[in-house]
C-alpha positions in Angstrom: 147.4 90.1 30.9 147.9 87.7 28.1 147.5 85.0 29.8 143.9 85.5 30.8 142.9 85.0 27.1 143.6 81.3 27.5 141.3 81.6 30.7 137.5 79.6 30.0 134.7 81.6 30.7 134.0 80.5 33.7 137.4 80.6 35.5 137.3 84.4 34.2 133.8 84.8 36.0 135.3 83.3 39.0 138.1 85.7 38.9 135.6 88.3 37.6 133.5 87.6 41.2 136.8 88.3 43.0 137.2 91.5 41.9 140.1 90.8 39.5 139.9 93.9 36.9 142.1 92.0 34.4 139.6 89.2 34.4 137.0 91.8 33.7 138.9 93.3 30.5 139.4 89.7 29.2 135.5 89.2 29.6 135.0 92.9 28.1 137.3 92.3 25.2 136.0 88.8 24.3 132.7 89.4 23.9 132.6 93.7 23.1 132.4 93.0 19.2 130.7 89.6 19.4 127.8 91.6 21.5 128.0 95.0 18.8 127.3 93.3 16.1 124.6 91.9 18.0 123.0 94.8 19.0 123.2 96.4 15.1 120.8 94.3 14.2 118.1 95.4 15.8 119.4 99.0 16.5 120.6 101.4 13.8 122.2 104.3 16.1 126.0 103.6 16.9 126.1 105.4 19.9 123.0 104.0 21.2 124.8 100.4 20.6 127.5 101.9 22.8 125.6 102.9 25.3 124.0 99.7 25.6 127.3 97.9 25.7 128.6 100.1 28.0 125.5 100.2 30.2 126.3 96.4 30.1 129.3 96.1 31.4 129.1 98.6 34.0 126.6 96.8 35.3 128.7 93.1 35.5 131.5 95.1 37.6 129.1 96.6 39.6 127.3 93.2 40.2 130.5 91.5 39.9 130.1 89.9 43.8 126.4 89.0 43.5 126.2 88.0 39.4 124.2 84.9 39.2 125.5 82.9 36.0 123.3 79.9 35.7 125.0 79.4 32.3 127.5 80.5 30.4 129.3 84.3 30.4 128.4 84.9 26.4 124.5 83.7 27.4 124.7 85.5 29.9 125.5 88.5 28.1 123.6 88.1 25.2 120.4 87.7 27.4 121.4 91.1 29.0 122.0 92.7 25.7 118.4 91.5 24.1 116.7 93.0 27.4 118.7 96.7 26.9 117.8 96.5 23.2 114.5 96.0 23.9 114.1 98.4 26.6 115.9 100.8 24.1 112.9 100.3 21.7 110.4 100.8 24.1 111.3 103.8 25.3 112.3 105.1 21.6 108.8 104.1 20.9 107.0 105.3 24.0 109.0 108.8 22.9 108.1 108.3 19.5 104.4 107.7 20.1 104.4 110.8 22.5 105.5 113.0 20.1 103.1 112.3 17.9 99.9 112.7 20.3 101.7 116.0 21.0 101.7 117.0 16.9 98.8 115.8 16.4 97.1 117.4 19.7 98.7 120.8 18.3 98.1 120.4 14.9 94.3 120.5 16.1 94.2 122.8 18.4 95.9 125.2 15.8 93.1 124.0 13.0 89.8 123.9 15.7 91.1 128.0 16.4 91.4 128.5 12.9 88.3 127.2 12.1 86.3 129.1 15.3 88.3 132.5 14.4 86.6 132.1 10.3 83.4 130.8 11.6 82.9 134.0 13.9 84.0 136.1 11.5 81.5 134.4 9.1 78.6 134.9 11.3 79.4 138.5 11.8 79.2 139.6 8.3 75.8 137.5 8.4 74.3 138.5 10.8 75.1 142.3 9.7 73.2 141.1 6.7 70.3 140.0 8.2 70.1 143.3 9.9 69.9 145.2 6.8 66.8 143.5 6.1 63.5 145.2 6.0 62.5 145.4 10.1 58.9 142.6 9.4 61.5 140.8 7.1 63.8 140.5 9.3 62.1 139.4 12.6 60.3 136.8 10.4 63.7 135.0 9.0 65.4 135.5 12.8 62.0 133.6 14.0 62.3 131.1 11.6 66.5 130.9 11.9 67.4 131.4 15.1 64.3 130.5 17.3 63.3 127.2 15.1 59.9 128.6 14.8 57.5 127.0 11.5 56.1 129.0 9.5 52.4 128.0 10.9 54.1 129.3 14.5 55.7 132.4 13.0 52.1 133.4 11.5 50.2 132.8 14.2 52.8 134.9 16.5 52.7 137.7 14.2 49.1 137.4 13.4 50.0 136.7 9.3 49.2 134.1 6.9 51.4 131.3 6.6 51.8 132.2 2.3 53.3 136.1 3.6 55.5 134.0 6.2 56.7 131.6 3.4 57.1 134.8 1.0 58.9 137.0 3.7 61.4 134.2 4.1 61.9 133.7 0.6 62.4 137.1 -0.3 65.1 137.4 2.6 66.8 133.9 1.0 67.3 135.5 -2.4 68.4 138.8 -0.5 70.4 137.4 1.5 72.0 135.1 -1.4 72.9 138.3 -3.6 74.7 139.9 -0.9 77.2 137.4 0.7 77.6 135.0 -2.1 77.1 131.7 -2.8 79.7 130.3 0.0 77.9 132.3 2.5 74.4 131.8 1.7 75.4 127.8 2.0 76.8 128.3 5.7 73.7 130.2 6.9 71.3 127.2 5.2 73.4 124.7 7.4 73.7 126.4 10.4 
């Protein structure tokens, strides 16, 4: 075996293409560290540099009869090495960017039921407000509210002038206002 150290590259990869396993462990011990240190650069996980090595070499022996070495072994293997690295990033970053739409697809689901759950509750409590109201009050301010109405259409509905519409409405404002709070009287004015 010690004598395939003094072997050149290429009369290893012609022993290599023969099936010679000892040729192969000269190849694989040449170039193992050369191609580590390599591969740190760019990747941080040790294991994941292992793999990549590994990967590498399992795939010379496999391809051992059909490996088309233009150049050199170590080019060769270098070129192989950049490839797995950067496969290696793409799927870390495919996973990486997957995760996140996932996060960030739960996160809002979790805030768009929070916010749905609060805003029913919140238009619960108003709406038993509003039907506390005196009855004319209250079908003038649900006119006005819910159906959109102006207070010209609301008075010429209910037969009233357009001051007792603009009073009624008022009235249940301020009402309204004293009995849910400040918060709440805000959130019915906007919605």
């Amino acid at each position: 075996m010690a004598e395939y150290q003094t072997y050149s590259d290429q009369e290893l990869l012609d022993l290599l293409k023969t099936g010679d396993q000892h040729a192969f462990t000269a190849i694989y011990d040449r170039y193992k560290d050369i191609l580590h240190r390599y591969a740190s650069r760019w990747l941080q996980d040790r294991e994941t540099i292992k793999d990549v090595i590994q990967e590498l070499f399992t795939n010379v022996w496999t391809k051992r009869e059909s490996l088309s070495v233009n150049q050199n072994i170590s080019g060769y293997l270098y070129i192989a090495v950049r490839n797995a690295i950067l496969r290696k990033i793409s799927e870390e970053n495919r996973a990486k960017s997957y995760t996140e739409s996932l996060q960030k697809f739960a996160d809002q689901g979790e805030n768009i039921t929070d916010h749905r759950i609060r805003e029913n509750q919140l238009r619960e409590i108003i709406e038993k407000e509003i039907g506390q109201l005196p009855e004319k009050m209250q079908q003038i301010f649900q006119m006005s509210r819910t159906r959109q109405m102006t207070h010209a259409e609301i008075a010429a509905e209910l037969g009233l002038s357009e001051h007792t519409v603009r009073t009624q409405i008022k009235r249940a404002l301020k009402v309204l206002r004293q009995k849910l709070g400040i918060l709440l009287f805000i959130y019915l004015l906007i919605s």
